[in-house]
N, C-alpha and C positions, 0 to 999 in steps of 0.2 A: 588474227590478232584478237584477243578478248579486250570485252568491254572496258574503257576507263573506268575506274573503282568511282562511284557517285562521293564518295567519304573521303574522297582525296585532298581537296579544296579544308576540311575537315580539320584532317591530320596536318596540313601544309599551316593552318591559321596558328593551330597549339604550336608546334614547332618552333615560329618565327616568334610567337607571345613569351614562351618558356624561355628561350634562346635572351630574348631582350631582360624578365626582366633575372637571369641569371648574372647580367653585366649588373644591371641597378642595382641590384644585392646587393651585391661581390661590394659595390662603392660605397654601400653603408656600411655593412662589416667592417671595410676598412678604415672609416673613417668613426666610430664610435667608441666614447670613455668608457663604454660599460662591456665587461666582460659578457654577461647576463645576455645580455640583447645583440651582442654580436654573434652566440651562441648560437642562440634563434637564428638569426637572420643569415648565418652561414649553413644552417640546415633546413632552409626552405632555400635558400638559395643552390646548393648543393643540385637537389629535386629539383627545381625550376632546370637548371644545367641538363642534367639527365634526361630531364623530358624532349630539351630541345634535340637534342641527338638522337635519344630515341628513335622519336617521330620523322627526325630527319632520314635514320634507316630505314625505317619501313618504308618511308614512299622510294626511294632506291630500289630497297626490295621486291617494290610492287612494280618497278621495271621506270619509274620515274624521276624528277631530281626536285628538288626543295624551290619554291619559289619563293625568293627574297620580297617584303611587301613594305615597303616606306610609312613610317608611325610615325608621326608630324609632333608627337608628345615624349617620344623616346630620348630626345636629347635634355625635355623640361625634366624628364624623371632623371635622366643620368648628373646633371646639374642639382636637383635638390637631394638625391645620394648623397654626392661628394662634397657637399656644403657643411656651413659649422652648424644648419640648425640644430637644435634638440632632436633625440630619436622620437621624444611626441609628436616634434611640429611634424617630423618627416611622415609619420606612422598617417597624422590628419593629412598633407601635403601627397603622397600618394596612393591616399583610398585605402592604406590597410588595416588591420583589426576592427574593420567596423561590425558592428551588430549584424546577427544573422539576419536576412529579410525574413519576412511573412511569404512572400511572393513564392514564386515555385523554383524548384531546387535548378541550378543552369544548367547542370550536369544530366538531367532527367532526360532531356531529349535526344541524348547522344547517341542512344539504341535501339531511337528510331527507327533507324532504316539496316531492314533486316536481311542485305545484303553483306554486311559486313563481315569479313572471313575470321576462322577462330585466333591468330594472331595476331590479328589486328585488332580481333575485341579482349585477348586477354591485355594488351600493352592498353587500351583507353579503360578500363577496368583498376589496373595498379595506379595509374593515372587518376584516376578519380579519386580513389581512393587515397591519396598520398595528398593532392588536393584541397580535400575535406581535412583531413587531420592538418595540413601546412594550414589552412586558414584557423584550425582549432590551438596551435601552436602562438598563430600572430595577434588573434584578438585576445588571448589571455596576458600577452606581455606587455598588449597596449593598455588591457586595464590595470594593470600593474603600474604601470608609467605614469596612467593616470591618477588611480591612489597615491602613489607617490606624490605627485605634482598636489595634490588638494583638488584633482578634478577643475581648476582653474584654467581650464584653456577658453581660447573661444566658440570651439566647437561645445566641450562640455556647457559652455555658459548656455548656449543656444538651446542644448537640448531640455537644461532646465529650463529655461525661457516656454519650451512649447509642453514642458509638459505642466507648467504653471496654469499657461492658457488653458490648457484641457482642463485645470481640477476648475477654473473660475468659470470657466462656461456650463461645467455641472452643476456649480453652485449656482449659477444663475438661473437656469434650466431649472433646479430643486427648490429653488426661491417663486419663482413665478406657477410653479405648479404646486407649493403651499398656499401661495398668495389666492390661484383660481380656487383651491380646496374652501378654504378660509370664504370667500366671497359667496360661493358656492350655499356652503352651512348658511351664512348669515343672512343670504334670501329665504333658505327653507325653513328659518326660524322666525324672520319677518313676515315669510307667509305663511305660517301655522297661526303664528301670535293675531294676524287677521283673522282668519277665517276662523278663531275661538271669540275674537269681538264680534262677530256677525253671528 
């Protein structure tokens, strides 16, 4: 019998993640006024669908069977889908279109382990790929919503809030290192003006 595939655990995590939120989609799609954003949100949903099956065959394929994993959050995301909020509130309410991190890309590590067979790195390849663009898809619709909206949410508020703090900690920062300049000068001026009286 050959080795259990180490990337198994892997493919079985995307599967069940895809699988879940292909339902949460599916329940904003069908619950939103906007033609626009049901668009979106039924073509990354589509892809999330796809993925979960996918990944579901391969491990079949790889001679094993998908193992189900209980998401303690799945039923709060299938509830704010289906609800009357706005597609913003939902967009902030489940983490999507947010700004790209600084941090390192998540997908990066996935080709780690150089075990993995050529089918199974071309299907987490399209995957990835599909991925990147579904999230390039969602954070432009959110900033869209957002300009719509006057950027008036509470998260927007926040973000202006921190980056307030930032420019007033610079001025502060740029004030007291004028201030030591300033202080600076006016001893080496007070001590020249001495030592020409002496």
């Amino acid at each position: 019998m050959p080795d259990k595939p180490s990337y198994l655990g892997l493919l079985n995590a995307i599967s069940v993640a895809e699988s879940e939120a292909h339902c949460y989609l599916n329940a904003w799609a069908d619950t939103t006024p906007s033609p626009e954003v049901r668009s979106v949100i039924l073509t990354v949903a589509h892809r999330e669908g796809e993925h979960g099956l996918s990944f579901a065959k391969r491990i079949n394929e790889l001679g094993y069977e998908l193992i189900p994993r209980d998401n303690p959050k799945f039923a709060e995301q299938m509830a704010i889908s289906g609800s009357d909020r706005t597609d913003l509130e939902k967009f902030d309410a489940l983490g999507l279109g947010r700004a790209e991190s600084d941090g390192p890309d998540i997908f990066a590590g996935m080709f780690n382990d150089t075990t993995i067979d050529i089918t199974t790195g071309q299907l987490l390849g399209r995957y990835i790929a599909e991925e990147r663009d579904s999230g390039r898809l969602l954070r432009h619709c959110h900033s869209l919503l957002k300009e719509a909206a006057g950027g008036d949410t509470p998260a927007a508020r926040s973000e202006q809030l921190a980056a307030i703090d930032t420019k007033v900690d610079g001025l502060c920062r740029a004030v007291e290192e004028l201030r030591q300049i300033v202080c600076a000068q006016t001893m080496e001026t007070a001590g020249a003006g001495n030592s020409k009286r002496k």
